[in-house]
C-alpha positions in Angstrom: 1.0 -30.9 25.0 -2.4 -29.3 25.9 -2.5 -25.8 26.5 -5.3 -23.3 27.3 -6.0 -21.9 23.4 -7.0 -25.9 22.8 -10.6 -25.2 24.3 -11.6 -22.8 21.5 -8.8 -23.2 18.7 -11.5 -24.8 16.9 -13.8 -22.3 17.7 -10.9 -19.1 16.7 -9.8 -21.4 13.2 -13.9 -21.5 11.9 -14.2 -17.3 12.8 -11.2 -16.0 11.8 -11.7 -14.4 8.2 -8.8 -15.5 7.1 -8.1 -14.0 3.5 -9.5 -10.4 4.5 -6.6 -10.7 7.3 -3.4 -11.9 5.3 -4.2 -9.2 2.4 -4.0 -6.7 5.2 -1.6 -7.2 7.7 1.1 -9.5 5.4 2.3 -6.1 3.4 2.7 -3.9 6.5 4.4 -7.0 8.6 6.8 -7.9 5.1 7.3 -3.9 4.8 8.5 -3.7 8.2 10.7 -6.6 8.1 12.4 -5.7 5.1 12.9 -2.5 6.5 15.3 -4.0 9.2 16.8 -6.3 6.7 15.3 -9.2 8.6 15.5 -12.5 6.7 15.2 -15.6 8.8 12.1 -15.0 10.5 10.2 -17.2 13.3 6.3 -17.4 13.9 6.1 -17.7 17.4 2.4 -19.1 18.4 1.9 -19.7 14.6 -1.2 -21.9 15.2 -1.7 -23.7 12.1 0.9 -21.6 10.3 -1.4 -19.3 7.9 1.1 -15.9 8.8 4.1 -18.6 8.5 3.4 -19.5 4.9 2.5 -16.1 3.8 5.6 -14.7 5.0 7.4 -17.5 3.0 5.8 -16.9 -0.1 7.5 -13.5 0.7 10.6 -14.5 0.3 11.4 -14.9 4.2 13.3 -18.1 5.4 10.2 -19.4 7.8 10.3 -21.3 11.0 6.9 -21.8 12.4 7.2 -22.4 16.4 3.5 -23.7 18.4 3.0 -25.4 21.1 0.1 -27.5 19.6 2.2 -29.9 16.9 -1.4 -30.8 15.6 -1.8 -27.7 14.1 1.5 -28.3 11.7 -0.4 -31.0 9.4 -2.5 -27.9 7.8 0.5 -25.8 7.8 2.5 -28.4 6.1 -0.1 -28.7 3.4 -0.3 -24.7 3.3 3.1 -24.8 3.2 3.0 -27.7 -0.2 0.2 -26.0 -1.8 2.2 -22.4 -2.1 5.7 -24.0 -2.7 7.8 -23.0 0.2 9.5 -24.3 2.4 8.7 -23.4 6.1 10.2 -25.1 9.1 7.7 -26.2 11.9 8.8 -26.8 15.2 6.7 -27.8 18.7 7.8 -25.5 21.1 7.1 -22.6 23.5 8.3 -18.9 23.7 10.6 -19.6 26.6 12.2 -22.6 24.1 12.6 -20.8 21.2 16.4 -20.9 20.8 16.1 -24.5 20.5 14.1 -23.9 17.1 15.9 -24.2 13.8 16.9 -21.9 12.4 17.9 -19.9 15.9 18.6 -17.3 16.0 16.5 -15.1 14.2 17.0 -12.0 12.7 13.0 -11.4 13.8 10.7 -13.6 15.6 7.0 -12.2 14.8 4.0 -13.1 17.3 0.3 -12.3 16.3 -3.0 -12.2 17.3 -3.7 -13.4 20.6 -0.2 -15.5 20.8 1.5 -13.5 23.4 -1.7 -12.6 25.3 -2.3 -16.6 25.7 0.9 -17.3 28.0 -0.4 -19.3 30.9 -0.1 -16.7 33.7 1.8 -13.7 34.5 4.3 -15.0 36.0 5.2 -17.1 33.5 5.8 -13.9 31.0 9.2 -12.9 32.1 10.5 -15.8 31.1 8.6 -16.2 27.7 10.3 -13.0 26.8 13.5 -13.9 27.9 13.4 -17.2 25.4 12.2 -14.4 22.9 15.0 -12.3 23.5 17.6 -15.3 23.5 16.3 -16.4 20.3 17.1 -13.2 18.3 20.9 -12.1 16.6 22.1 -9.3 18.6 19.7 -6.4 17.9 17.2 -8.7 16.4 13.1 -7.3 16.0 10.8 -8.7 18.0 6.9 -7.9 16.4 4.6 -8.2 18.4 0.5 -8.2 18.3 -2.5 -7.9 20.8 -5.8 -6.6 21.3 -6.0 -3.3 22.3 -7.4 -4.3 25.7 -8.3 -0.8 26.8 -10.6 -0.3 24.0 -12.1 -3.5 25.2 -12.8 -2.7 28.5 -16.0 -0.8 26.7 -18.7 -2.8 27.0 -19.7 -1.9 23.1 -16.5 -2.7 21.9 -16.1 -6.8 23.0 -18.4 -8.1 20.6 -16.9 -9.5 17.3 -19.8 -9.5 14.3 -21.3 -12.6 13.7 -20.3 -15.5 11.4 -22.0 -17.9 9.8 -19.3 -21.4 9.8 -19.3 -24.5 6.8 -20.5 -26.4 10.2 -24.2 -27.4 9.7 -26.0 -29.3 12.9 -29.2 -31.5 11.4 -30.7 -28.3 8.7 -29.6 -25.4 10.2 -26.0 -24.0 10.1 -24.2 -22.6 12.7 -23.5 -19.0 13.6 -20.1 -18.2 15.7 -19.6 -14.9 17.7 -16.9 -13.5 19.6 -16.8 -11.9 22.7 -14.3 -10.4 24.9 -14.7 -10.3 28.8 -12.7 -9.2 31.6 -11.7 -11.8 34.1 -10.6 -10.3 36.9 -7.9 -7.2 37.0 -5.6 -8.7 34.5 -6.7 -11.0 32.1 -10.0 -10.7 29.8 -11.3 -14.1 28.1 -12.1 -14.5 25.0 -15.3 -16.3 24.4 -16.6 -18.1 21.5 -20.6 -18.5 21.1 -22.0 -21.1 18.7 -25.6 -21.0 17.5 -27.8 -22.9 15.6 -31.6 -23.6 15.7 -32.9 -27.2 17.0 -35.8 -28.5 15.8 -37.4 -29.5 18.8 -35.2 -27.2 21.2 -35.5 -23.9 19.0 -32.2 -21.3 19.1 -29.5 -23.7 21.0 -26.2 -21.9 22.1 -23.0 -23.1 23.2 -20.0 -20.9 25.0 -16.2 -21.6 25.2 -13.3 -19.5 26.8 -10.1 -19.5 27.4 -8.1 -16.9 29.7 -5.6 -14.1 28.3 -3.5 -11.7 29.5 -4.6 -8.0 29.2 -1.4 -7.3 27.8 -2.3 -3.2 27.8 0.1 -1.2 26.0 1.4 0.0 29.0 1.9 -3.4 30.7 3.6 -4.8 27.7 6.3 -1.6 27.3 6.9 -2.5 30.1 7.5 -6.0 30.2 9.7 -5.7 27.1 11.6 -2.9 28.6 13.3 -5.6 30.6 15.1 -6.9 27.5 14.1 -4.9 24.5 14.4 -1.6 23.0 10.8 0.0 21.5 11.5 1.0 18.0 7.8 1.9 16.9 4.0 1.3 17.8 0.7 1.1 15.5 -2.5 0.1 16.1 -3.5 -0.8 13.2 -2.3 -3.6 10.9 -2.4 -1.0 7.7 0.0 0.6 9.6 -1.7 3.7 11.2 -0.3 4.8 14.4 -1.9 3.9 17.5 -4.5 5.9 19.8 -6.8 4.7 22.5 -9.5 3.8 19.8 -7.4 1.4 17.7 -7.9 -2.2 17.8 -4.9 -3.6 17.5 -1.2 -2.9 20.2 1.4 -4.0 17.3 4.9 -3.0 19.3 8.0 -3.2 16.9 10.8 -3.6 19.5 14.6 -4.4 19.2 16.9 -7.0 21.5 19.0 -5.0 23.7 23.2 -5.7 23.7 
């Protein structure tokens, strides 16, 4: 099913730095877990599954949920190449307790996942399927940008990459960007460039819409179902303040 992360998943898969990322946030999300005796986990928004099979290879019984069943095939072979066994399922938040392995004793959602539900009207009931898909007093992890610190202007650039991608001789560099959109939502904006021969520098831009899931805002969205347990901002585990990058919220299902 298309959704509004297809436009630049592409674009997200080439910047991410993806080993720099899993040796720092996969020991504070495992130590956390383990720390609520949390076992069977779900990846909720696992994109092609990278968390998913990291968490496995730490011992947690894995179910990878995305909307974008495309994404599995690397997963799978992720998955093959670090001999675990991880679940994949094509779903969305609000269907989650249809996913095997439901319910969880945590469902974990990183990055932008959260932040990309279509609209805000459709959050309450993401949540909810969040909240539904979890044992009694199951953890909910969740991850964002800290879209405060981004309504700085010198904060919404991302450093430059240069990608494998080549176009004729010269390869192409990817930035990221943050923008607001309106009150509520920001984009986040991909920027290829690469030098044309007869064009010189040639740039291309994609976006998709998220929601500027402030701290505030998503307290208290989760207060309708969830219990707050702790909050960071960093992903080594450092508490949060208005600088940090990251809102990680470590709630727990209400009775």
């Amino acid at each position: 099913m298309p959704t509004p992360f297809d436009k630049v998943s592409r674009e997200a898969e080439q910047y991410g730095a993806w080993d720099a990322r899993l040796r720092l946030e996969i020991p504070f999300f495992t130590t956390l877990l383990r720390e609520h005796e949390a076992r069977r986990v779900c990846d909720a928004g696992c994109g092609e599954g990278r968390h998913t099979v990291a968490l496995a290879q730490m011992g947690f019984a894995m179910t990878g949920v995305d909307p974008r069943a495309e994404s599995f095939e690397r997963g799978r072979r992720l998955a093959r190449e670090a001999s675990v066994e991880v679940a994949f399922h094509q779903g969305e938040f609000r269907t989650l307790p249809e996913a095997p392995g439901a319910p969880f004793d945590a469902i974990v959602a990183l990055g932008n996942a959260l932040s990309l539900t279509p609209d805000w009207n459709v959050l309450p009931a993401s949540l909810h399927g969040i909240a539904t898909a979890l044992v009694p007093h199951g953890l909910f992890l969740c991850q964002v940008p800290n879209y405060r610190r981004l309504e700085d202007p010198a904060t919404r650039w991302n450093p430059l990459r240069e990608t494998e991608e080549r176009r004729g001789d010269s390869p192409v560099l990817l930035l990221k960007h943050f923008a607001p959109w309106g009150n509520r939502y920001f984009a986040a904006e991909f920027v290829r460039i690469w030098k044309d021969p007869d064009k010189g520098w040639v740039d291309e831009v994609k976006r998709t819409r998220l929601l500027a899931l402030t701290r505030e805002r998503l307290e208290t969205s989760l207060a309708v179902e969830f219990e707050i347990v702790d909050l960071y901002g960093h992903a080594d585990g450092r508490p949060f303040d208005d600088d940090a990058p990251d809102v990680i919220v470590l709630a727990r299902r209400k009775e």
